[in-house]
VOGU-3710 file (C-alpha; in Angstrom, 3 decimals, decimal comma):
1> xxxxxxxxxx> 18,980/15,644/-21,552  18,292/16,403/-25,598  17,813/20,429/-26,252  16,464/21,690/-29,378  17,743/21,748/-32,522  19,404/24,035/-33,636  19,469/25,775/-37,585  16,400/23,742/-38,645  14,080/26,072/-39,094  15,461/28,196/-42,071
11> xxxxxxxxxx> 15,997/24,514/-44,081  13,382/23,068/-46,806  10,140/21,262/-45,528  11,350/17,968/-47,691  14,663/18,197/-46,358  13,225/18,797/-42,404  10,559/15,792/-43,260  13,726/13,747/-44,418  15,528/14,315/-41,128  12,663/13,675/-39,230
21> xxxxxxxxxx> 11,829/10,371/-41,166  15,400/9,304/-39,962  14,917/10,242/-36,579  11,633/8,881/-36,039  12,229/6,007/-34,065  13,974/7,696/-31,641  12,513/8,520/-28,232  14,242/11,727/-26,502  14,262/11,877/-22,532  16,134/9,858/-20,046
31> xxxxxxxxxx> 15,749/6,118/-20,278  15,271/4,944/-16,841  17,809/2,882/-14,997  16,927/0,889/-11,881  18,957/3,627/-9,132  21,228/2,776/-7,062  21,588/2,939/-3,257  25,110/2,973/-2,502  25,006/1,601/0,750  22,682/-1,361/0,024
41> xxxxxxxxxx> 25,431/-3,975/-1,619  27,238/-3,970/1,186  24,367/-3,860/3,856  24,687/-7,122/5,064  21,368/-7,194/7,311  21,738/-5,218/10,862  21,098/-7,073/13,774  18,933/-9,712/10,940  22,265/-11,191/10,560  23,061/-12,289/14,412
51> xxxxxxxxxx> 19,153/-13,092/14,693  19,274/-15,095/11,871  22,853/-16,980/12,951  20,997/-18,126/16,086  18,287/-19,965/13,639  21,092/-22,294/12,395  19,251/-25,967/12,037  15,636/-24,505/11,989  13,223/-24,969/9,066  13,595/-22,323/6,691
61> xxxxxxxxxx> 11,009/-18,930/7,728  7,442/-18,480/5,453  7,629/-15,055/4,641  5,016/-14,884/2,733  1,932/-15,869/4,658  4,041/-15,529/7,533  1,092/-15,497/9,966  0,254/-19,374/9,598  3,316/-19,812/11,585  1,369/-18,848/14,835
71> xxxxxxxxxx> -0,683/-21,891/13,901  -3,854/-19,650/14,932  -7,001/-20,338/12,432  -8,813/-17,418/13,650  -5,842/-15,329/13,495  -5,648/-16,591/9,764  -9,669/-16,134/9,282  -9,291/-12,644/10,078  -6,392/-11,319/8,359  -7,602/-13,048/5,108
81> xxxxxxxxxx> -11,113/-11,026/5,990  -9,128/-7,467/6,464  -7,153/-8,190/3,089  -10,265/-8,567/1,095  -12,842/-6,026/2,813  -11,073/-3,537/4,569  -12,167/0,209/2,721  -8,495/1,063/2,342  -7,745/-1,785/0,197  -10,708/-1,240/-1,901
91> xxxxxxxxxx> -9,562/1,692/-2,350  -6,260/0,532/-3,339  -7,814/-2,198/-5,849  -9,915/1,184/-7,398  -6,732/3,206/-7,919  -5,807/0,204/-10,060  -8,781/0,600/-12,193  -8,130/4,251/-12,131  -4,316/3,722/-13,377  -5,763/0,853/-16,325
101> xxxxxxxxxx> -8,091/3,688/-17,792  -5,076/6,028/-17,819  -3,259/3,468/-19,644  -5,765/2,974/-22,000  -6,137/6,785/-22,375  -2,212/6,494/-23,415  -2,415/3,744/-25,789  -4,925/5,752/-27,665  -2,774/8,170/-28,732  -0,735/6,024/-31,074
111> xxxxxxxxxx> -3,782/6,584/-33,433  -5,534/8,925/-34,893  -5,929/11,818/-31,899  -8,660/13,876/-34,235  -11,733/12,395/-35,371  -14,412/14,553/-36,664  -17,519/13,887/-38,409  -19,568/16,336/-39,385  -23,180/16,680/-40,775  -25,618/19,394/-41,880
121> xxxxxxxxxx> -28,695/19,997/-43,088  -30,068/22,653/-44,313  -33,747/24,084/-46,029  -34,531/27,133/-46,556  -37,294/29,106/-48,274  -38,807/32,165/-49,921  -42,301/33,633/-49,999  -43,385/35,404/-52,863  -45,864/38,128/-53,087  -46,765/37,213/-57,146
131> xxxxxxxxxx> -45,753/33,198/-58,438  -44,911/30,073/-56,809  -43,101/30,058/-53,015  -39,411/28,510/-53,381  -37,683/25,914/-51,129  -34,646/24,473/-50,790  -32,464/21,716/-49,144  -29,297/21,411/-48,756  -27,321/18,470/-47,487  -23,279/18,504/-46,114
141> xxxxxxxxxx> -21,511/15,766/-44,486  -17,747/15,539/-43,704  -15,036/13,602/-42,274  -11,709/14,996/-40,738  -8,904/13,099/-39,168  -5,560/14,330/-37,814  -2,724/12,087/-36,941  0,378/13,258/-35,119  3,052/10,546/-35,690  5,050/9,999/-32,671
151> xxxxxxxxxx> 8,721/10,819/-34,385  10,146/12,009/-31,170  8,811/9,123/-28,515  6,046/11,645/-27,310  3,415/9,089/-26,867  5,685/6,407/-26,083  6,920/7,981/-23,224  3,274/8,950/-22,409  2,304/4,954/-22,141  5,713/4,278/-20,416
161> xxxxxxxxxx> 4,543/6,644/-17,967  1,164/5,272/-17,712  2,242/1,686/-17,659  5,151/2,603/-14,649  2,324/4,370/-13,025  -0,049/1,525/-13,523  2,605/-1,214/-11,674  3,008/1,542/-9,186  -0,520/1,495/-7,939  -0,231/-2,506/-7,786
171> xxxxxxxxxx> 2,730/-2,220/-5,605  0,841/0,071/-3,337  -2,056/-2,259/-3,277  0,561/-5,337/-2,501  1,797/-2,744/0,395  -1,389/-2,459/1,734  -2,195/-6,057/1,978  1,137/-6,023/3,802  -0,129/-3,200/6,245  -3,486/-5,716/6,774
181> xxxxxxxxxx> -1,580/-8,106/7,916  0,448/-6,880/10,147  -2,116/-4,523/11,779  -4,549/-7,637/11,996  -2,037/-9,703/13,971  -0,605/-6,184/16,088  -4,147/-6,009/17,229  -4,557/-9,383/17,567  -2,074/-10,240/20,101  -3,028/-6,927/22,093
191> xxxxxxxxxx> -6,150/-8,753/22,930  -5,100/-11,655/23,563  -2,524/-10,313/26,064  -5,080/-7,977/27,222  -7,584/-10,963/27,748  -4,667/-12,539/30,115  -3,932/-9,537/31,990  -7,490/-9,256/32,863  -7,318/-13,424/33,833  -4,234/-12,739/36,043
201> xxxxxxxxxx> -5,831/-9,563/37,748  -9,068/-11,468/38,598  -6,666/-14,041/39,655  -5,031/-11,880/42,187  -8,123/-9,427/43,209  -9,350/-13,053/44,516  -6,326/-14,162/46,397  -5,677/-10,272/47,934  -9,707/-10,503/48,554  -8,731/-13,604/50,545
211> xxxxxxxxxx> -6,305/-11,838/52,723  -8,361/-9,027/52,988  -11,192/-11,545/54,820  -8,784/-13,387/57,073  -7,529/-9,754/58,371  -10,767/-8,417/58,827  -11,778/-11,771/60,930  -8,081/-11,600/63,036  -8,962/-7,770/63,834  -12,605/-8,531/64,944
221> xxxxxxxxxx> -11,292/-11,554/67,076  -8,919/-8,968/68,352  -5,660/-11,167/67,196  -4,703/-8,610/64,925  -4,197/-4,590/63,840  -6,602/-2,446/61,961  -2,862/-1,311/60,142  -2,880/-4,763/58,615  -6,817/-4,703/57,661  -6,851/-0,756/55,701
231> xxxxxxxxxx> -3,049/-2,049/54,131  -4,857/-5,367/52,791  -8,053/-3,506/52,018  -6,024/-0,577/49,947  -4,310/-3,511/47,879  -7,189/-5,197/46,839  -9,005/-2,419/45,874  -5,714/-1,197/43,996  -5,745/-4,532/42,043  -9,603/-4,264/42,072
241> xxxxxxxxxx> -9,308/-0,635/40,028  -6,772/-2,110/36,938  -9,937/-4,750/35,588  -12,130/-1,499/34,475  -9,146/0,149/32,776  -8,177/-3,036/31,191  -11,730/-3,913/29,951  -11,886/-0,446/28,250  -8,627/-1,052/26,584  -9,887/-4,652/25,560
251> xxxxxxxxxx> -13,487/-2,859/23,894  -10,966/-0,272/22,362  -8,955/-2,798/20,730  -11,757/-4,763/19,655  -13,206/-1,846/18,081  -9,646/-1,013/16,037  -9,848/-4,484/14,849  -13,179/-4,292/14,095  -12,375/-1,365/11,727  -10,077/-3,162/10,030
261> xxxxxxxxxx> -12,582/-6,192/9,210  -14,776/-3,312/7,703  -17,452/-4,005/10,937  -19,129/-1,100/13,072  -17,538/-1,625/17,142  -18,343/-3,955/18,992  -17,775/-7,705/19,706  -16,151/-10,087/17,507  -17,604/-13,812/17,890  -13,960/-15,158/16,425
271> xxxxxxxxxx> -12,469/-14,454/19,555  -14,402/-16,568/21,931  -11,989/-19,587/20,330  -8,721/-19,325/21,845  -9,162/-16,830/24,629  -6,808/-15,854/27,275  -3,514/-17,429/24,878  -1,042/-15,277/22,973  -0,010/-16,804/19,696  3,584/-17,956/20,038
281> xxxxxxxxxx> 5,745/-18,616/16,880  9,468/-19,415/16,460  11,284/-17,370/13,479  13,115/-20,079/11,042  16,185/-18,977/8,999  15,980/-16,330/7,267  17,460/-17,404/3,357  17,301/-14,229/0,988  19,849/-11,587/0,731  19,096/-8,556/2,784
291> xxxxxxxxxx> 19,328/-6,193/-0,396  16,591/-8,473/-1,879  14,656/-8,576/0,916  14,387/-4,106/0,869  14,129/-4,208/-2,673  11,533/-6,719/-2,532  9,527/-4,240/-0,096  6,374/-3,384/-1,905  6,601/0,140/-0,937  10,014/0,096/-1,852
301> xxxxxxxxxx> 8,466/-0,973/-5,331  6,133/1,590/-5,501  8,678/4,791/-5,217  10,839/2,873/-7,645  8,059/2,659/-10,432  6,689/6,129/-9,680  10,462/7,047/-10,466  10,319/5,701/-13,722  6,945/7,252/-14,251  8,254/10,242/-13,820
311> xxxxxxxxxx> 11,674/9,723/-15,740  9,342/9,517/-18,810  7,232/12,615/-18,614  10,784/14,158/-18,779  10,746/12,600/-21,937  7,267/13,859/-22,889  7,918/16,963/-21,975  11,540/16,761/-23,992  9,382/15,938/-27,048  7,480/19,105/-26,802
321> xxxxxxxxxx> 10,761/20,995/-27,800  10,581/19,226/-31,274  8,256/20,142/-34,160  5,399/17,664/-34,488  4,417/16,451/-37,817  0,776/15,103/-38,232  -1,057/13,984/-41,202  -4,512/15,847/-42,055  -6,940/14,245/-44,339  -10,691/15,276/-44,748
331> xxxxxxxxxx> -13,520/14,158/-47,195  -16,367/16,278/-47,633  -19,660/15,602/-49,948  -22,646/18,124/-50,207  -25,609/18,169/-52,432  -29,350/20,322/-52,711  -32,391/19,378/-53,141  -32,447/21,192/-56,844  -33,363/19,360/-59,522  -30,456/19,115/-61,867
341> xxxxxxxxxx> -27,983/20,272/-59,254  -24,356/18,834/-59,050  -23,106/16,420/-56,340  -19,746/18,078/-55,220  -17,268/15,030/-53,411  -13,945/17,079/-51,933  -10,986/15,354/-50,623  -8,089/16,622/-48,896  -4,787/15,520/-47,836  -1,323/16,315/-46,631
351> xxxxxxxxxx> 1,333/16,658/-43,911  1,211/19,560/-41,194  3,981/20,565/-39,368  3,839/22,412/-36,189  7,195/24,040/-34,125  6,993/26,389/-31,323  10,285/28,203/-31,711  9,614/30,891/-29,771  8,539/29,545/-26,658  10,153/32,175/-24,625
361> xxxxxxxxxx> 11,512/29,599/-21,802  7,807/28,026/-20,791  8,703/24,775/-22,785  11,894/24,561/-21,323  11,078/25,382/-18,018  8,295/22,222/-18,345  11,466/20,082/-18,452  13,243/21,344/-15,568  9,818/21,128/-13,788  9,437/17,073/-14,630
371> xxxxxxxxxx> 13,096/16,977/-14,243  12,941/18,759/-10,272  10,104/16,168/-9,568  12,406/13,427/-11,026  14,785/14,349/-8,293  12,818/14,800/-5,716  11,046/11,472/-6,051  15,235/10,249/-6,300  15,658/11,342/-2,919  12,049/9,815/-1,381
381> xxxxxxxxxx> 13,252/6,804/-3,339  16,346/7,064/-1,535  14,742/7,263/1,819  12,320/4,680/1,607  14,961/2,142/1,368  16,927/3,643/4,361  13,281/3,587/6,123  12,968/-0,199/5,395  16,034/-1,117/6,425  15,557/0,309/9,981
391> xxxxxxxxxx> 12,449/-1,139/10,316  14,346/-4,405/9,554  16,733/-3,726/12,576  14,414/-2,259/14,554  12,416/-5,472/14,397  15,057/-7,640/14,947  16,393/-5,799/17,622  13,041/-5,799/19,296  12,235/-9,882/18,843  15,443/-10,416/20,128
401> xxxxxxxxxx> 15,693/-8,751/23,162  11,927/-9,104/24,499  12,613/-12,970/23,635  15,638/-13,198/25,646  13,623/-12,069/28,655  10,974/-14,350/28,417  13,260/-17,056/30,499  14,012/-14,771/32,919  10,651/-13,557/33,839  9,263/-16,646/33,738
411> xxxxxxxxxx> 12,026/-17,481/36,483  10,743/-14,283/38,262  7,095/-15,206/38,928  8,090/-18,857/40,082  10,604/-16,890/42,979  7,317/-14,635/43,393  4,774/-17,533/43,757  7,211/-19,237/46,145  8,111/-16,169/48,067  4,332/-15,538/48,793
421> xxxxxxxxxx> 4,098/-19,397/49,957  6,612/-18,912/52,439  5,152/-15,155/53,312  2,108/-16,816/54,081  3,424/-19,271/56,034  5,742/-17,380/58,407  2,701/-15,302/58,770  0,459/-18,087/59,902  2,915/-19,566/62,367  3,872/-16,169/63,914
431> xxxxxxxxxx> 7,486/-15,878/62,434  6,268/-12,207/59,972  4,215/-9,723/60,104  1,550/-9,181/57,533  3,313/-6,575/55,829  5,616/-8,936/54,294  2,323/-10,694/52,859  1,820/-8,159/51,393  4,958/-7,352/49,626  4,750/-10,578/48,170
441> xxxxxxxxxx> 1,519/-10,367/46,776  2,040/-7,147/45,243  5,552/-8,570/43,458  3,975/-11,670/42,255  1,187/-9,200/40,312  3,996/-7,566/39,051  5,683/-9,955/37,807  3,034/-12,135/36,254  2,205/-8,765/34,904  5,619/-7,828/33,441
451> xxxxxxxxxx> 5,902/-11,941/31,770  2,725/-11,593/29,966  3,051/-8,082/28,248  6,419/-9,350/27,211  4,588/-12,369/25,721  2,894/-10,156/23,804  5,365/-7,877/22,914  7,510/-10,960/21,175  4,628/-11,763/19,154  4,492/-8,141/18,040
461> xxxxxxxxxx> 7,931/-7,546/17,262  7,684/-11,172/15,346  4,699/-9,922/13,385  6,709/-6,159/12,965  9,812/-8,028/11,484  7,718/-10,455/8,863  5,998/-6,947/8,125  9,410/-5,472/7,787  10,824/-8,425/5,292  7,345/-7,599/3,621
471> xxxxxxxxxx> 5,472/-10,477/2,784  2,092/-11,187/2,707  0,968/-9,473/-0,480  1,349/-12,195/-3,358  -2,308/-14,098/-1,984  -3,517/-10,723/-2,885  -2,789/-11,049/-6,429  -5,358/-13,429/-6,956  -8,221/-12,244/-5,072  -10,915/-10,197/-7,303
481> xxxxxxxxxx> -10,534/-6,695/-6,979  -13,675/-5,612/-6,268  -16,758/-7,378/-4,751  -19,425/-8,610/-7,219  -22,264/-5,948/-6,034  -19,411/-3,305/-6,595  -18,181/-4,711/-9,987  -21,983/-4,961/-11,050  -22,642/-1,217/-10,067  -19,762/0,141/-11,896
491> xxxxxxxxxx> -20,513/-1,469/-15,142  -23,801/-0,388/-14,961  -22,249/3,415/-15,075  -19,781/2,437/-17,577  -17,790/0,307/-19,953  -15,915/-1,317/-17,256  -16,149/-4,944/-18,735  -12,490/-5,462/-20,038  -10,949/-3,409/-17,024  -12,815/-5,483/-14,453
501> xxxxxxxxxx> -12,264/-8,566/-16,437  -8,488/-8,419/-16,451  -6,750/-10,276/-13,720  -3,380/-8,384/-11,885  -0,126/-9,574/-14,054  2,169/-12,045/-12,541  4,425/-11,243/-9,485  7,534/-11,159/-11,415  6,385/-8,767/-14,518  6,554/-4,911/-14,784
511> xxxxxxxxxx> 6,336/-2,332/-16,763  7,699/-1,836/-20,362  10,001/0,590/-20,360  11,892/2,464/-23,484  15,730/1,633/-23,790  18,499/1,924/-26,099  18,168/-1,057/-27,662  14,033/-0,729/-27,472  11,318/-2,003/-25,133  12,132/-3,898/-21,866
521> xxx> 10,309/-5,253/-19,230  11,105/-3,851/-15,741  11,165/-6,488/-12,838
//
């Protein structure tokens, strides 16, 4: 990190102004450097890597709009809805706007930072008890500029800041159509597996209902117990009392989704089309290198450009150690009304030079302030990454192992379906009681219960582990930001034309950064 100079004070303004005409292109501060995560080079995936060897001879995985692969158009309808509506987003797509007016704010101070112009006039008068009353005008006008000139990087480091900052709120924007996604297609398969919950416990309320009749007519024919009635009757109602608690989790689900879509609660037409099916999808190989894939993250993005944000205001604030040297220039012009009277035209112009020396520790301390926050953002940096890749593992732990017991449950409810077969026969013919009915009945609910909310927890952890490898944000990149009622609103507050106008940079751009051997483009 630069300090002060030392000794310069006591030297000769031409010789200080030579010094600093040597210096000038030089830009104090830290220059950023991508950081490193020593763990991630060697990170070879998690449990990605034995997922991903058992995809050997499949079609490489989309990624990217990673939800076609459920072949679902109302799944797709929907998420593409959330993306482009949903009040977070927006939200998102204004802090953009936000961070392009701070940029511009930055770039402005390259120029001229004072601008004055001044004008005056004047009349004044006397009244006279013996001759004429006298009046008189008098006119002023004036111009005054200041320019600091950016020896030290100051404002350099202000834009790099601005631009990092600017990316920054883009990544978080690409995040968030990320989060859409995913939470579109989370919610989306809860209803759907909620919808064939409810199918299976109609299913079996009818069959138990069933029983329930042919016990009530045995008992009243006196050819069987009232035991085997109030058993059959407690069952049914038992299977009877899950449909209200599942249609209130359905309407609750529907509702979070209908959030989402930027919709008050209640019923979404969409989902008529395909009820009572969970969207199925295979993962295909997964091709790029896990340390791409985290890096790739846009949240991983955005605490790596809000590092290098902040690694320049340590640079700003560096600069603010040095004297600043600004040129002044004013022109001035004033005249009266007096007949004969002169017109006086006054220029000035020169350099200023301004050098808090005796700061006392508060400019210094403003360094190791920017400087703590550097650090601290380090370590979120740092986490992030380690956050991403659990959620990588996690993911593929959690596809892998709710997939490998689709197989056996569906194995399960064809033992239950046939045990209750035979049940019922043995019971019709004499050979079991009705108890063992009834054990059967209840195990084949189970079961069919236990297959399908697996079903839909392997489309979950599918749509957790494409959210995970985070794609789904580059579509966003060429949506408008804002809606055209919104964009016409705002530019009817301000000057919003050029900011509204400009589309998001390419995927593979970032900011311009300051380096040794001068500006570089961050990717």
């Amino acid at each position: 990190m630069s300090k002060r100079p030392a000794g310069a004070s006591g030297l000769p303004l031409s010789i200080v102004a030579a010094a600093l005409l040597l210096g000038g292109c030089a830009a104090v501060g830290p220059d950023f450097k991508r950081p490193e995560v020593s763990w991630l080079p060697g990170w070879s995936g998690g449990s990605l890597v034995s997922l991903n060897a058992e995809q050997r001879g499949k079609a490489r995985a989309q990624t990217e709009e990673w939800w076609r692969n459920f072949n679902d158009p109302v799944l797709d309808q929907l998420i593409a809805e959330a993306q482009r509506v949903n009040p977070n987003v927006r939200t998102a797509g204004m802090r953009i706007l936000e961070a392009r007016a701070q940029l511009m704010i930055a770039g402005s101070l390259l120029y001229p930072q004072q601008q004055q112009l001044t004008g005056k006039v004047l009349r004044t008068g006397e009244e006279r008890s013996t001759g004429p009353d006298s009046t008189l005008t008098a006119y002023n006008a004036g111009l005054a500029v200041g320019w600091e000139i950016d020896f030290w990087g100051k404002f350099r480091r202000s834009i790099e800041a601005a631009d990092a900052g600017y990316f920054a709120s883009i990544a978080q924007y690409d995040d968030l159509q990320v989060l859409m996604a995913a939470q579109v297609a989370n919610f989306y398969c809860a209803i759907r597996t909620i919808e064939l919950r409810l199918k299976i416990a109609h299913e079996n309320v009818a069959l138990q209902k069933r029983s329930l009749e042919i016990t009530e007519r045995l008992f009243k024919h006196g050819n069987d117990s009232e035991l085997d009635v109030q058993q059959a009757r407690a069952q049914y109602l038992g299977t009877l009392s899950t449909i209200p608690q599942l249609e209130g989790s359905l309407r609750q689900t529907r509702n979070a989704l209908s959030v989402l879509l930027a919709r008050p609660p209640g019923p979404l037409p969409e989902m008529a089309s395909g009820r009572n099916t969970i969207p199925q999808a295979e993962l295909g190989i997964i091709v790029d290198l896990p340390a791409d894939l985290l890096r790739r993250r846009p949240d991983v993005r955005a605490a790596e450009l809000q590092l290098a944000a902040q690694s320049a205001l340590i640079g700003v604030s560096v600069a603010d150690l040095y004297p600043s040297i600004a040129l002044l220039g004013s022109l001035g012009l004033s005249a009266t009304s007096l007949s004969g009277s002169p017109r006086i035209f006054a220029w000035g112009l020169g350099p200023s030079l301004v050098w808090n020396v005796f700061d006392h520790g508060r400019l210094t301390g403003q360094v190791l302030v920017q400087d703590a926050r550097f650090q601290q953002l380090y370590e979120q940096y740092q986490g992030t990454v380690l956050q991403a890749a659990r959620e990588v593992d996690d993911a593929a732990v959690g596809f892998a192992t709710n997939r490998e017991q689709i197989p056996i449950l569906e194995e399960a409810v064809k033992a239950a379906q046939r045990s209750l077969a035979i049940a019922n026969l043995q019971y019709r013919e004499g050979l079991a009681n009705f108890e063992r009915v009834l054990d059967s009945q209840r195990t084949l609910f189970s079961q069919q219960e236990r297959l399908v909310n697996n079903q839909g927890s392997v489309a979950q952890s599918l749509v957790a582990l494409y959210k995970a490898m985070g794609g789904g944000w580059l579509a966003g990149r060429g949506r408008p930001l804002l809606d055209d009622a919104t964009r016409e609103t705002m530019g009817e507050r301000g000057d919003w034309r050029e900011l509204l106008q400009e589309p998001l940079p390419a995927p593979d751009t970032g900011p311009q950064l300051i380096t040794p051997g001068g500006p570089k483009s961050h990717e």
